[in-house]
PDB file with SEQRES, HELIX, SHEET and CRYST1 records, atoms N, CA, C and O in Angstrom:
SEQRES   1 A   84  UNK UNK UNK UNK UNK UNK UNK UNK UNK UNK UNK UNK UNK          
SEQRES   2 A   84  UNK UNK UNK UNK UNK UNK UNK UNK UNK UNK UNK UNK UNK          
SEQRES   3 A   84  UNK UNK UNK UNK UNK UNK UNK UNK UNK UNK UNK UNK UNK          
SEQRES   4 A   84  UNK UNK UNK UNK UNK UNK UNK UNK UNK UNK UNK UNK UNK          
SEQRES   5 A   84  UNK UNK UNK UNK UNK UNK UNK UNK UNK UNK UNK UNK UNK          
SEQRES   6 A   84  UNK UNK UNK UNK UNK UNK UNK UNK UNK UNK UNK UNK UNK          
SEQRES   7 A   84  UNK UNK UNK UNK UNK UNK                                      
HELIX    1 AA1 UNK A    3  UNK A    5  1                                   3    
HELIX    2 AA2 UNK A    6  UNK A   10  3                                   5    
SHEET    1 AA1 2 UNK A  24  UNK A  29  0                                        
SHEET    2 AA1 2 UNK A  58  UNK A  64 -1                                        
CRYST1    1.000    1.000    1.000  90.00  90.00  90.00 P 1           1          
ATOM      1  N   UNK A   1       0.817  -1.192   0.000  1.00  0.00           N  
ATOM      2  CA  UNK A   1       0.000   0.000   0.000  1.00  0.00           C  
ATOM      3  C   UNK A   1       0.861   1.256   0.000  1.00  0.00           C  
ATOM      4  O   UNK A   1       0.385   2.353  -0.294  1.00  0.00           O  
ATOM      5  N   UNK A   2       2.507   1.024   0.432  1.00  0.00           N  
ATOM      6  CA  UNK A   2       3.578   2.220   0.460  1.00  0.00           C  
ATOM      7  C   UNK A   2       3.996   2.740  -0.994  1.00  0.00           C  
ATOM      8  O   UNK A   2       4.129   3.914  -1.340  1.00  0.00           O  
ATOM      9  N   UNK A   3       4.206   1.354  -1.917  1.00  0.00           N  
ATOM     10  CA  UNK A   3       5.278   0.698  -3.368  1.00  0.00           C  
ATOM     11  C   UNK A   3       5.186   2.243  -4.370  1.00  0.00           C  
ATOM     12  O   UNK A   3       5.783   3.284  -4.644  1.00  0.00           O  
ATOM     13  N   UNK A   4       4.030   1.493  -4.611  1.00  0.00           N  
ATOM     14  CA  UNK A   4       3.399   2.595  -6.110  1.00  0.00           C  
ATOM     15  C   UNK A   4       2.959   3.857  -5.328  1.00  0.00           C  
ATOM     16  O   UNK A   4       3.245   4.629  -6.243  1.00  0.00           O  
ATOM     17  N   UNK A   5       2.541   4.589  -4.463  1.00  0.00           N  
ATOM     18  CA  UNK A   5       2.679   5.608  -4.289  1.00  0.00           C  
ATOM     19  C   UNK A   5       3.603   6.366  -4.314  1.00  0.00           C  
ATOM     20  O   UNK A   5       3.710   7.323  -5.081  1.00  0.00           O  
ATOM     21  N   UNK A   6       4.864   5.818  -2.956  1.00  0.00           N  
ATOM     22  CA  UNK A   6       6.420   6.507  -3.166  1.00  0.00           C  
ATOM     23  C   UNK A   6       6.345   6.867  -4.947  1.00  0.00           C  
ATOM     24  O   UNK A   6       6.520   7.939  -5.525  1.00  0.00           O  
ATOM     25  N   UNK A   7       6.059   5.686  -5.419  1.00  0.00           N  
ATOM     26  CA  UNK A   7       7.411   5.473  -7.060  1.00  0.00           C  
ATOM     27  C   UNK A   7       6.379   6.463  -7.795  1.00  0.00           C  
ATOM     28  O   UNK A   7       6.817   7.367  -8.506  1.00  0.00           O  
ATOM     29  N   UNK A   8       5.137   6.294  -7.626  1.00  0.00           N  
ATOM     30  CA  UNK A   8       4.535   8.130  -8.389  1.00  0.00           C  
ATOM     31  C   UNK A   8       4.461   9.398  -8.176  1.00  0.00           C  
ATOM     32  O   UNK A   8       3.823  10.264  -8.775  1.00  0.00           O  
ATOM     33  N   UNK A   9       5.244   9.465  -7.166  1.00  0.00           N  
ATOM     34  CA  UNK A   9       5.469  10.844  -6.246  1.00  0.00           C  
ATOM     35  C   UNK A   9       7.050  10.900  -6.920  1.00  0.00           C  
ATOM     36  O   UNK A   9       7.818  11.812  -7.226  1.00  0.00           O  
ATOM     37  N   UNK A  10       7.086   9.644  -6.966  1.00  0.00           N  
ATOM     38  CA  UNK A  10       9.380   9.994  -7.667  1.00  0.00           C  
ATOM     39  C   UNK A  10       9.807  10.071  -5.732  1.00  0.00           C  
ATOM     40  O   UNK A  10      10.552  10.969  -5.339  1.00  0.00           O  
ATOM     41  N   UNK A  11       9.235   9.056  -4.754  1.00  0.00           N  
ATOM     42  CA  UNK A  11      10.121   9.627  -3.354  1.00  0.00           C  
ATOM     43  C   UNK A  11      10.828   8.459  -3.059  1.00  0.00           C  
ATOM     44  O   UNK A  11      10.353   7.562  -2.362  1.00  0.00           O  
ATOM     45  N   UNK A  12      12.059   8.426  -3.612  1.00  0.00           N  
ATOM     46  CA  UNK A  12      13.333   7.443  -3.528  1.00  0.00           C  
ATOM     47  C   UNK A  12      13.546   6.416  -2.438  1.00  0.00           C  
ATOM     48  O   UNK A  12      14.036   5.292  -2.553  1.00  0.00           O  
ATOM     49  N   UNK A  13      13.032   7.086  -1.242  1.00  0.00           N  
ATOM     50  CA  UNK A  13      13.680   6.765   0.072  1.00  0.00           C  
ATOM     51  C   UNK A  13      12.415   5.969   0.517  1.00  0.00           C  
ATOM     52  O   UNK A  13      12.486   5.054   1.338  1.00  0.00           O  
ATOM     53  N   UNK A  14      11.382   6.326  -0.008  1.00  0.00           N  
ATOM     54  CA  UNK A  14       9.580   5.535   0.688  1.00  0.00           C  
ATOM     55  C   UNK A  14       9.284   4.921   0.131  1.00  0.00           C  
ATOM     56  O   UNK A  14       9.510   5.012  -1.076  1.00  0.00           O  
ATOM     57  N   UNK A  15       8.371   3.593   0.832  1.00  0.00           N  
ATOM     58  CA  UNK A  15       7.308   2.751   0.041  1.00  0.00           C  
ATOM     59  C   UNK A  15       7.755   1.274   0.226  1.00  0.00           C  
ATOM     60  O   UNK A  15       6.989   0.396  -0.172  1.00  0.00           O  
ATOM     61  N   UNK A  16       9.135   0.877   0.894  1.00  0.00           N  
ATOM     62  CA  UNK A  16       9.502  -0.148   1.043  1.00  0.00           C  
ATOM     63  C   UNK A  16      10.106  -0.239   2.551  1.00  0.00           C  
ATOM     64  O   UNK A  16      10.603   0.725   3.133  1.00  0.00           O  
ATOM     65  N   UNK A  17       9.953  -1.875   3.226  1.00  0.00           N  
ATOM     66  CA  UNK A  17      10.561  -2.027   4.898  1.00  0.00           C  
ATOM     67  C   UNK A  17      11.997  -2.936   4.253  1.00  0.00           C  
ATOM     68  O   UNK A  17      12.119  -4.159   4.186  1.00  0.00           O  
ATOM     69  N   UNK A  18      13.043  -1.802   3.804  1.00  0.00           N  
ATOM     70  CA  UNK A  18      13.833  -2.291   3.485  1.00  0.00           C  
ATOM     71  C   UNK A  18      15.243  -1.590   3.614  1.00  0.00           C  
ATOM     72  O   UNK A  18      15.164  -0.381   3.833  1.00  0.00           O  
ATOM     73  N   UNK A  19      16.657  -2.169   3.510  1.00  0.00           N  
ATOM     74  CA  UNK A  19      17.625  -1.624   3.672  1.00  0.00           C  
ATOM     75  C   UNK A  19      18.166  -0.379   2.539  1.00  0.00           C  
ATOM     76  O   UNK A  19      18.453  -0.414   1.342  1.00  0.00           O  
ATOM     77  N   UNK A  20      18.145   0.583   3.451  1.00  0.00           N  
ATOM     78  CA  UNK A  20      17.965   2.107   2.820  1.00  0.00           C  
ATOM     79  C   UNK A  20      16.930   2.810   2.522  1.00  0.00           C  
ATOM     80  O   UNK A  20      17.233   3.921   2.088  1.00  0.00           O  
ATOM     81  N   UNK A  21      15.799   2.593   2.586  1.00  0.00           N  
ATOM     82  CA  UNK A  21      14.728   2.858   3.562  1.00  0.00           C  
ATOM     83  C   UNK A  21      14.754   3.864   4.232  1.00  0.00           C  
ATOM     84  O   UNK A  21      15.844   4.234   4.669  1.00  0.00           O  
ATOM     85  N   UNK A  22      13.480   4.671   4.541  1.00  0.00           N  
ATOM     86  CA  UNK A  22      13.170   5.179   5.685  1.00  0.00           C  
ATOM     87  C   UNK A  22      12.343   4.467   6.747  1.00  0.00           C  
ATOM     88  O   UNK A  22      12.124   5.136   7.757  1.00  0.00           O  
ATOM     89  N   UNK A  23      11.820   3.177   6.704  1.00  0.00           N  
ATOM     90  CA  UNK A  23      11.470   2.652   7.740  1.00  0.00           C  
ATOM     91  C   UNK A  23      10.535   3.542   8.463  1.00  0.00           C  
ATOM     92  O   UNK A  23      10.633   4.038   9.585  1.00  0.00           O  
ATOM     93  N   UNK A  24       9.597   3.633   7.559  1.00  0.00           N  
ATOM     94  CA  UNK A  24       8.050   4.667   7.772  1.00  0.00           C  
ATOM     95  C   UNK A  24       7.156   3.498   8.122  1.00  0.00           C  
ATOM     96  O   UNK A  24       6.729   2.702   7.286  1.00  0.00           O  
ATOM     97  N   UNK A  25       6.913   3.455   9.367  1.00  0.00           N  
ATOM     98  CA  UNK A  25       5.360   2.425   9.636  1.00  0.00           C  
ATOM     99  C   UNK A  25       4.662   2.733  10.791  1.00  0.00           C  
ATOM    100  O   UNK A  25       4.976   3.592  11.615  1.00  0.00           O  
ATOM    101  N   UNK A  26       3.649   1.957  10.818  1.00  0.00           N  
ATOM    102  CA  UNK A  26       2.620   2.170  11.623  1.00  0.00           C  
ATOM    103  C   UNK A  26       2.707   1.182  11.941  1.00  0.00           C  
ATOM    104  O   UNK A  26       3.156   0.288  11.223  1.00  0.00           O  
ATOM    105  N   UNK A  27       2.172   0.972  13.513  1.00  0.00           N  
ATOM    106  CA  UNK A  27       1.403  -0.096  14.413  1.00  0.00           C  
ATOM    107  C   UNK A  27       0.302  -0.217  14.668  1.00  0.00           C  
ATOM    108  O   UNK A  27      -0.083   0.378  15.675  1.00  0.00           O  
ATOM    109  N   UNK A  28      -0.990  -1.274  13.652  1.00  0.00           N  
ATOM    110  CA  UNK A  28      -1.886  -1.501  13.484  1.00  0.00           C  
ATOM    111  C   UNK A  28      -2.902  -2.478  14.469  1.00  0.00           C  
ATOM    112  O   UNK A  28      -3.027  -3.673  14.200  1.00  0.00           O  
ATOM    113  N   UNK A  29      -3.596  -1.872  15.602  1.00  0.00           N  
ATOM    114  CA  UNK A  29      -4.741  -3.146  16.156  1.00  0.00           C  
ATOM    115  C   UNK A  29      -5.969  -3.276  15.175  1.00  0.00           C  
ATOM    116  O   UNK A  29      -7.032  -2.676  15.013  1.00  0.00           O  
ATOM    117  N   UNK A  30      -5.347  -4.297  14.625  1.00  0.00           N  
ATOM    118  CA  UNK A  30      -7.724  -4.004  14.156  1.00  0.00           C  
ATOM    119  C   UNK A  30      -8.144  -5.106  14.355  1.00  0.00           C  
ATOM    120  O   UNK A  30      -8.766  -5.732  13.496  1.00  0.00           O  
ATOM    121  N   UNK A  31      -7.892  -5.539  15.487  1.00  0.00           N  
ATOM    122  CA  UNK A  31      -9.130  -5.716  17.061  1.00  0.00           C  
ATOM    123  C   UNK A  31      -9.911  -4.631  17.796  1.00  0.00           C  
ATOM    124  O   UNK A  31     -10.927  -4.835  18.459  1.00  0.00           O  
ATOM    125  N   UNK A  32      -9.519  -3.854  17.666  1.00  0.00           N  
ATOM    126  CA  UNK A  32      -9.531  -2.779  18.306  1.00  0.00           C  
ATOM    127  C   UNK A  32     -10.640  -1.604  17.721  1.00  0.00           C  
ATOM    128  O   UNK A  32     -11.025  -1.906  16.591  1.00  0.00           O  
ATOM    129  N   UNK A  33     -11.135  -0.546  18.157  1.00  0.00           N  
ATOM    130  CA  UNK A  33     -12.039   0.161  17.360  1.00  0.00           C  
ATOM    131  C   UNK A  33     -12.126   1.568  18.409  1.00  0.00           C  
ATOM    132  O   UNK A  33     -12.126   1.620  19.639  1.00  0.00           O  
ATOM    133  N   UNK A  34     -12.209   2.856  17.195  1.00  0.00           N  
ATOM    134  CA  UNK A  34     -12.455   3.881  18.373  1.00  0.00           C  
ATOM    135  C   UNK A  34     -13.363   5.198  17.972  1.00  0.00           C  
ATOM    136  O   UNK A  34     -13.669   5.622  16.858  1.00  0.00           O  
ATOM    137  N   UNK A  35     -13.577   5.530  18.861  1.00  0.00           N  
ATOM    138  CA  UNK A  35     -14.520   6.728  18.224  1.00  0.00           C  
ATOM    139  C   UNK A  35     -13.929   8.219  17.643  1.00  0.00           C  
ATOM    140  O   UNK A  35     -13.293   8.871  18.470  1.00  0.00           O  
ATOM    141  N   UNK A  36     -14.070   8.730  16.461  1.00  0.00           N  
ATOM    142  CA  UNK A  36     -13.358   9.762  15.589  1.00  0.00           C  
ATOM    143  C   UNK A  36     -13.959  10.683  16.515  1.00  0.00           C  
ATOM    144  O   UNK A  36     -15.100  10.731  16.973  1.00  0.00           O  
ATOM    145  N   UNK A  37     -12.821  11.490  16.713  1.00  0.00           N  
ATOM    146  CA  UNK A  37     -12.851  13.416  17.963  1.00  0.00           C  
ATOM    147  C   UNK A  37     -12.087  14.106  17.046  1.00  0.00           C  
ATOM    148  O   UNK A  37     -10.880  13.951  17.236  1.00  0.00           O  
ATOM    149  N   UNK A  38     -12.404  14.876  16.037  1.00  0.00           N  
ATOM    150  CA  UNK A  38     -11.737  15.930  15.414  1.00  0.00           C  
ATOM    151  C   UNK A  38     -10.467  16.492  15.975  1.00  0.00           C  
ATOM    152  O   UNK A  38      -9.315  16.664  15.577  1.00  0.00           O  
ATOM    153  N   UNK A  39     -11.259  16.738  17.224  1.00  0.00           N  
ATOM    154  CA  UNK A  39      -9.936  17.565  17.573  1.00  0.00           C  
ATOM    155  C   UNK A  39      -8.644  16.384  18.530  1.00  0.00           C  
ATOM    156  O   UNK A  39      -7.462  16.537  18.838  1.00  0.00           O  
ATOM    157  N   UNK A  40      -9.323  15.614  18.668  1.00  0.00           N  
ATOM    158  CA  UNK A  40      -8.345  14.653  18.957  1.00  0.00           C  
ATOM    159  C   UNK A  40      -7.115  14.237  17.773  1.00  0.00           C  
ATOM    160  O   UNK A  40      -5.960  13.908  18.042  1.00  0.00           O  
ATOM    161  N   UNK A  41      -7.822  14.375  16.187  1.00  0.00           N  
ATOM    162  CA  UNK A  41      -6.825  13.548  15.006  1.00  0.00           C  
ATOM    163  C   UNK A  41      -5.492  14.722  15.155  1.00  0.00           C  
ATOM    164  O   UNK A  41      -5.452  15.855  15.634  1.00  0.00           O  
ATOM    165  N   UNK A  42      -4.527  13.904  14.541  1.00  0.00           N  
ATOM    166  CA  UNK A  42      -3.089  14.302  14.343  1.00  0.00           C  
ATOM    167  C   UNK A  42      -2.873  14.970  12.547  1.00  0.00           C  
ATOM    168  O   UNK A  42      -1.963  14.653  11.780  1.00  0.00           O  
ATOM    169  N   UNK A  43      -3.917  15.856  12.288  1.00  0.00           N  
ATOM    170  CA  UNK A  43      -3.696  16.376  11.039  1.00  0.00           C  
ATOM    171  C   UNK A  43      -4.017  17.614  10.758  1.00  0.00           C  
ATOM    172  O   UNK A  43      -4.731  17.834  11.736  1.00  0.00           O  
ATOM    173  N   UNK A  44      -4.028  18.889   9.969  1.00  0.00           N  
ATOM    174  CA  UNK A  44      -4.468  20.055   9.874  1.00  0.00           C  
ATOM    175  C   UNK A  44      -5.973  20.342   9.465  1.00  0.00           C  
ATOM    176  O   UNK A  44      -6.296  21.527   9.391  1.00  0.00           O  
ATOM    177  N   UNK A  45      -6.744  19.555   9.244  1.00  0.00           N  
ATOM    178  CA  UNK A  45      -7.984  19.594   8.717  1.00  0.00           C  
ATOM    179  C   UNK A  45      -8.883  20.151  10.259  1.00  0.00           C  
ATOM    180  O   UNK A  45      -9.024  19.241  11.076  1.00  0.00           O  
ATOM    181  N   UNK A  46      -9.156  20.791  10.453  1.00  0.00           N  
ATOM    182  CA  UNK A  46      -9.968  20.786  11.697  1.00  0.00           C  
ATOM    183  C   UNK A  46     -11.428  19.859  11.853  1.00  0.00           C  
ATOM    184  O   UNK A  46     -12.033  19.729  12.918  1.00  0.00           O  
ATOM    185  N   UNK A  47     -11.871  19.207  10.443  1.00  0.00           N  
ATOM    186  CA  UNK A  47     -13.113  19.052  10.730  1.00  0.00           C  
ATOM    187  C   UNK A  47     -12.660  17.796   9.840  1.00  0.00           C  
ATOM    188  O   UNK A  47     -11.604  17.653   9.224  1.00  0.00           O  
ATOM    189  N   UNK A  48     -13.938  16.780   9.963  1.00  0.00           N  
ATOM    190  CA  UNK A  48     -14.029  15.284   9.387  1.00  0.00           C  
ATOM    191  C   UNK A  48     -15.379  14.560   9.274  1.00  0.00           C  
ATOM    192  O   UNK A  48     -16.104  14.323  10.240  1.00  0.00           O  
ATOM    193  N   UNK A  49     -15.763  14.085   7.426  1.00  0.00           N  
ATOM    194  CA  UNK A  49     -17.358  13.654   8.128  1.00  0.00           C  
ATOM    195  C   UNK A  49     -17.504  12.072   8.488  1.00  0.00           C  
ATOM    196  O   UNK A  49     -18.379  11.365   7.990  1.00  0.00           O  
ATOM    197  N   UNK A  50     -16.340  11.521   9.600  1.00  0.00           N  
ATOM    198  CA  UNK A  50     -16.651  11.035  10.471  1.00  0.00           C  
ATOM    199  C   UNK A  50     -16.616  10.689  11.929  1.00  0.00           C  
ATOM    200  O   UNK A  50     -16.620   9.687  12.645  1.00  0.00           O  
ATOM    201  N   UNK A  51     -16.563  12.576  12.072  1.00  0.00           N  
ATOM    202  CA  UNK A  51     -16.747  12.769  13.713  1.00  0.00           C  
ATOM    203  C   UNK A  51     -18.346  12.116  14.240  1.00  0.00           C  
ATOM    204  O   UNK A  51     -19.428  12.076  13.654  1.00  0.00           O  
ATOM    205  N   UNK A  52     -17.944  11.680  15.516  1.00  0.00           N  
ATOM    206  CA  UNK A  52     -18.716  10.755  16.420  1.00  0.00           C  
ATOM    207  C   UNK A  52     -18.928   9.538  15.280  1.00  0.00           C  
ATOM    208  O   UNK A  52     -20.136   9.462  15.055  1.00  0.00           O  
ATOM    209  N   UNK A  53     -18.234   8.634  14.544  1.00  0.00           N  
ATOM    210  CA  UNK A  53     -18.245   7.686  14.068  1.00  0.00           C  
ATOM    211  C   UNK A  53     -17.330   6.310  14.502  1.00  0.00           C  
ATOM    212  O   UNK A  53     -16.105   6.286  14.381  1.00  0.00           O  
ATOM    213  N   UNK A  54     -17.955   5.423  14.912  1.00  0.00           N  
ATOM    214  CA  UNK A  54     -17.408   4.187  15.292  1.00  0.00           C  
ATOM    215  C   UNK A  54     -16.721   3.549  14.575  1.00  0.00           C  
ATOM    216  O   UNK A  54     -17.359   2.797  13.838  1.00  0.00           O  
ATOM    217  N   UNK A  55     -14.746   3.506  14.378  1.00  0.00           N  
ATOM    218  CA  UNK A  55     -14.099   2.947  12.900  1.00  0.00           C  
ATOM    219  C   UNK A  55     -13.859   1.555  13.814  1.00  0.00           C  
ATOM    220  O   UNK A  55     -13.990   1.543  15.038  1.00  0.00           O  
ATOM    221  N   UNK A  56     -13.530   0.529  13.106  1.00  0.00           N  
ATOM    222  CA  UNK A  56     -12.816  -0.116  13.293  1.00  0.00           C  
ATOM    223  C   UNK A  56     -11.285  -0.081  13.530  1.00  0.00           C  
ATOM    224  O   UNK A  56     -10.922   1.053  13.842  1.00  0.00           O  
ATOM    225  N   UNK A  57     -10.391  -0.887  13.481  1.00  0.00           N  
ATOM    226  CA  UNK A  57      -8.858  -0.483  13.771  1.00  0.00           C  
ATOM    227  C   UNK A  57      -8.472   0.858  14.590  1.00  0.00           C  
ATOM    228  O   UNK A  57      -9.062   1.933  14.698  1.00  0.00           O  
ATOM    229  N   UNK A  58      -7.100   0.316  15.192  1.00  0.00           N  
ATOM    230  CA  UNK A  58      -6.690   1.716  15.706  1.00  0.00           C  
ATOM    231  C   UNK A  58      -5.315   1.769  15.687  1.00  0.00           C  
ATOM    232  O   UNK A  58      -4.800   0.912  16.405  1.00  0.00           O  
ATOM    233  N   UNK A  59      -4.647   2.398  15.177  1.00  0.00           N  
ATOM    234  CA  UNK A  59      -3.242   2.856  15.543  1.00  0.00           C  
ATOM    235  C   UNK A  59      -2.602   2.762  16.597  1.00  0.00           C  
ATOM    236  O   UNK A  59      -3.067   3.476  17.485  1.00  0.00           O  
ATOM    237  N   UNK A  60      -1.768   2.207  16.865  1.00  0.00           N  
ATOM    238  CA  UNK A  60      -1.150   2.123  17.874  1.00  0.00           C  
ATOM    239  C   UNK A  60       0.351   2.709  18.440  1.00  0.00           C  
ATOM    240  O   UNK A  60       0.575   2.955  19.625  1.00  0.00           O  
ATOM    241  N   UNK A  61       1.313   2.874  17.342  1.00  0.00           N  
ATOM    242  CA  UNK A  61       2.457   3.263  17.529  1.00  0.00           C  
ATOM    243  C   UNK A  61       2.502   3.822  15.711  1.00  0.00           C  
ATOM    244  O   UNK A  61       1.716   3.196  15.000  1.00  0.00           O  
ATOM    245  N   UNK A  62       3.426   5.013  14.928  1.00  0.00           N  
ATOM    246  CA  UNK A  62       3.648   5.629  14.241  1.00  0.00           C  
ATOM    247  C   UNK A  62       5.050   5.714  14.339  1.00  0.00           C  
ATOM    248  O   UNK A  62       5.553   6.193  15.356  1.00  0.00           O  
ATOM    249  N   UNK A  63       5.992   5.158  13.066  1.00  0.00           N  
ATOM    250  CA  UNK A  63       7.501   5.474  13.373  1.00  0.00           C  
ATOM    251  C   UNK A  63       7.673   5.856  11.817  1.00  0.00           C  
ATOM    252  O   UNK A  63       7.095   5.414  10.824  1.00  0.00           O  
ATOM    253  N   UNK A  64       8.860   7.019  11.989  1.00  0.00           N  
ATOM    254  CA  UNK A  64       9.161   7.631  10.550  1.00  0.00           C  
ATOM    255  C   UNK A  64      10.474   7.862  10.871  1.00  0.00           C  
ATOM    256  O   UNK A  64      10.996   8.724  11.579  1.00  0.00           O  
ATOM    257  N   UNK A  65      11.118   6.551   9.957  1.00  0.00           N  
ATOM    258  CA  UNK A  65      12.842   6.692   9.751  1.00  0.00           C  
ATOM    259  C   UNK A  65      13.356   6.246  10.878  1.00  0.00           C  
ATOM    260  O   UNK A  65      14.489   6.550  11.252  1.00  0.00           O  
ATOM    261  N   UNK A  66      12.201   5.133  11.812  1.00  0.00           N  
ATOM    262  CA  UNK A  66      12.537   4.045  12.511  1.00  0.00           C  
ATOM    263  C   UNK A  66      12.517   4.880  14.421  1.00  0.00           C  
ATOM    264  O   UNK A  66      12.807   4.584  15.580  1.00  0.00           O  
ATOM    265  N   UNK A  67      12.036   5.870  13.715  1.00  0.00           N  
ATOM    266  CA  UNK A  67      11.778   6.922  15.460  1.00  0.00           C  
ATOM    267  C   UNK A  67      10.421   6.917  15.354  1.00  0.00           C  
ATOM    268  O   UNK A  67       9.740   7.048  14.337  1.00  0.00           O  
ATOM    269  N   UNK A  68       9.906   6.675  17.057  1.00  0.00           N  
ATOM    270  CA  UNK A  68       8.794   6.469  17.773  1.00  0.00           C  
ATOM    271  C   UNK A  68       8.565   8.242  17.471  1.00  0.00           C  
ATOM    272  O   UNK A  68       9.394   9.137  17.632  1.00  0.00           O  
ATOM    273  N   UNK A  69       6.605   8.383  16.803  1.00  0.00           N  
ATOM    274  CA  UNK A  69       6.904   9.574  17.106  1.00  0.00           C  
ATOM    275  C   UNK A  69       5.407   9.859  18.322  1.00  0.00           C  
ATOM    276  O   UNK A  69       4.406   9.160  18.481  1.00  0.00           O  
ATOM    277  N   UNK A  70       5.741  10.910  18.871  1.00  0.00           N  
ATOM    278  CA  UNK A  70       5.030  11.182  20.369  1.00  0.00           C  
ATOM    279  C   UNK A  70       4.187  11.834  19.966  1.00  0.00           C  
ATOM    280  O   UNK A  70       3.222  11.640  20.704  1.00  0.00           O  
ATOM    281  N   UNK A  71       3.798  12.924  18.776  1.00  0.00           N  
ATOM    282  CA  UNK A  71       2.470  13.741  18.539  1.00  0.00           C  
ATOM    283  C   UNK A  71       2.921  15.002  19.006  1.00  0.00           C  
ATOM    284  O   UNK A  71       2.171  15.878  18.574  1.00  0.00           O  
ATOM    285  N   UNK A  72       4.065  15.572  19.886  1.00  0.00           N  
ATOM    286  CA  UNK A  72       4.205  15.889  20.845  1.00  0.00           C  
ATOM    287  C   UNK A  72       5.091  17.115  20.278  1.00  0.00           C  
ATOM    288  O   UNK A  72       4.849  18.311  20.435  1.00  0.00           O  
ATOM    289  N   UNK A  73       6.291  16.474  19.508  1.00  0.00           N  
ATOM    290  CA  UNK A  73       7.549  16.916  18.894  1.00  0.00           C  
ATOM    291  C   UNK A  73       7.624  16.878  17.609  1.00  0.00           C  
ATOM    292  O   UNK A  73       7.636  15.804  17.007  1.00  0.00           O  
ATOM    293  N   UNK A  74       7.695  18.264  16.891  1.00  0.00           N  
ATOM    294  CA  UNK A  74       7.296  18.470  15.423  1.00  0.00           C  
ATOM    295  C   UNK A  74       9.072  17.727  14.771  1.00  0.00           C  
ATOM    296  O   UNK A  74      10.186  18.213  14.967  1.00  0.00           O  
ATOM    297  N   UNK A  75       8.683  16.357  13.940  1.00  0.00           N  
ATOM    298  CA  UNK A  75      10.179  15.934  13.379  1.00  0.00           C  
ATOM    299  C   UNK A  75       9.600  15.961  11.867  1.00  0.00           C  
ATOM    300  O   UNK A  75       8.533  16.353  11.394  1.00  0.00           O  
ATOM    301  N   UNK A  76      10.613  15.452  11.382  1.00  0.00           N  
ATOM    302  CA  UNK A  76      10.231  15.117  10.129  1.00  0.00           C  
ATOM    303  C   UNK A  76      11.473  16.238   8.591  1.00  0.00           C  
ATOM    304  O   UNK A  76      12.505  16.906   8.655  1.00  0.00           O  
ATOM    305  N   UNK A  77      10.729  15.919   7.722  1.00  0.00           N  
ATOM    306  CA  UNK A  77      11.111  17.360   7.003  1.00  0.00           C  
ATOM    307  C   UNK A  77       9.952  17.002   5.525  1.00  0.00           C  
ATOM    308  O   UNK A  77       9.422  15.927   5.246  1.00  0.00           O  
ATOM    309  N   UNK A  78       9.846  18.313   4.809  1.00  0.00           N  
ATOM    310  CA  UNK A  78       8.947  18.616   3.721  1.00  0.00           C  
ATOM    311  C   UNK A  78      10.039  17.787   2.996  1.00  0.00           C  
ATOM    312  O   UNK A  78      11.257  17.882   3.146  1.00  0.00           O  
ATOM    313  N   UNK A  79       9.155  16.722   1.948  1.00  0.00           N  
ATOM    314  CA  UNK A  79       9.664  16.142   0.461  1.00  0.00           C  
ATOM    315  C   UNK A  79       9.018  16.607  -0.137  1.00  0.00           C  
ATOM    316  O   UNK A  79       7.835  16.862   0.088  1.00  0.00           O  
ATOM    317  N   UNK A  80       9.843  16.908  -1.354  1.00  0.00           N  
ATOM    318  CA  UNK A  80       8.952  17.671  -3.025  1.00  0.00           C  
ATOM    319  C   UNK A  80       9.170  16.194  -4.010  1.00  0.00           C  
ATOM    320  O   UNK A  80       9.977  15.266  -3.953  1.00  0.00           O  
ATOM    321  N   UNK A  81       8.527  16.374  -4.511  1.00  0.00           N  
ATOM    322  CA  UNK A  81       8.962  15.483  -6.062  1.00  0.00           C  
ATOM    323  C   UNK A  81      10.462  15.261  -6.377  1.00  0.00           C  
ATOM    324  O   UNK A  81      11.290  16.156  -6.539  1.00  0.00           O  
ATOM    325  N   UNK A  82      10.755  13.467  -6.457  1.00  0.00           N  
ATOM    326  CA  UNK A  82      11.959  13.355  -6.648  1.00  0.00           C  
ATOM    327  C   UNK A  82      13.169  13.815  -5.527  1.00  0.00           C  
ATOM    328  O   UNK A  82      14.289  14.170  -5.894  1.00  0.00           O  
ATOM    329  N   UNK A  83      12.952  13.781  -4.801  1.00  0.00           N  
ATOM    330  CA  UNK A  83      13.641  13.804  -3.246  1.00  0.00           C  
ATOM    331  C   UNK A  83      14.137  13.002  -2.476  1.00  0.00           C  
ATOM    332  O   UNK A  83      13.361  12.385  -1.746  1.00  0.00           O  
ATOM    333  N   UNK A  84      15.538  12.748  -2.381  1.00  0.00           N  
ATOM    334  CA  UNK A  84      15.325  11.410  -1.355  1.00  0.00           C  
ATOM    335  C   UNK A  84      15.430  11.823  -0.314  1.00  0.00           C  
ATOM    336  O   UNK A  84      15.323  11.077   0.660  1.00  0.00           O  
TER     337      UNK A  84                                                      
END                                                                             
């Protein structure tokens, strides 16, 4: 679900759990299920049409370039097209 996105964006470094890699993943329960709070999500959109909606799965841990990230501490950096 990483492969063909990275490779149509041209982003060198994403899309594979492999050596040289950025080792971008998520930790997936879907046992698990939770209720959508807008202002709870981790994204710039302020609004969503499935606040007060019951999803299935839940996230559990988020690592980018093999670091735990906390929500907490802005890391990362902007990729453009063709970037590794």
């Amino acid at each position: 679900m990483s492969t063909r996105p990275a490779e149509r964006v041209g982003l060198r470094s994403k899309g594979r759990l492999s050596l040289g890699y950025d080792a971008d993943m998520a930790v997936f329960a879907q046992d698990e299920s939770f209720v959508v709070d807008a202002k709870a999500l981790n994204h710039k959109n302020p609004i969503t049409p499935y606040q007060d909606k019951v999803l299935p799965g839940k996230v559990r841990k988020t690592l980018v370039g093999g670091q735990k990230i906390d929500y907490q501490t802005p890391t990362g950096r902007l990729l453009g097209r063709g970037q590794v």
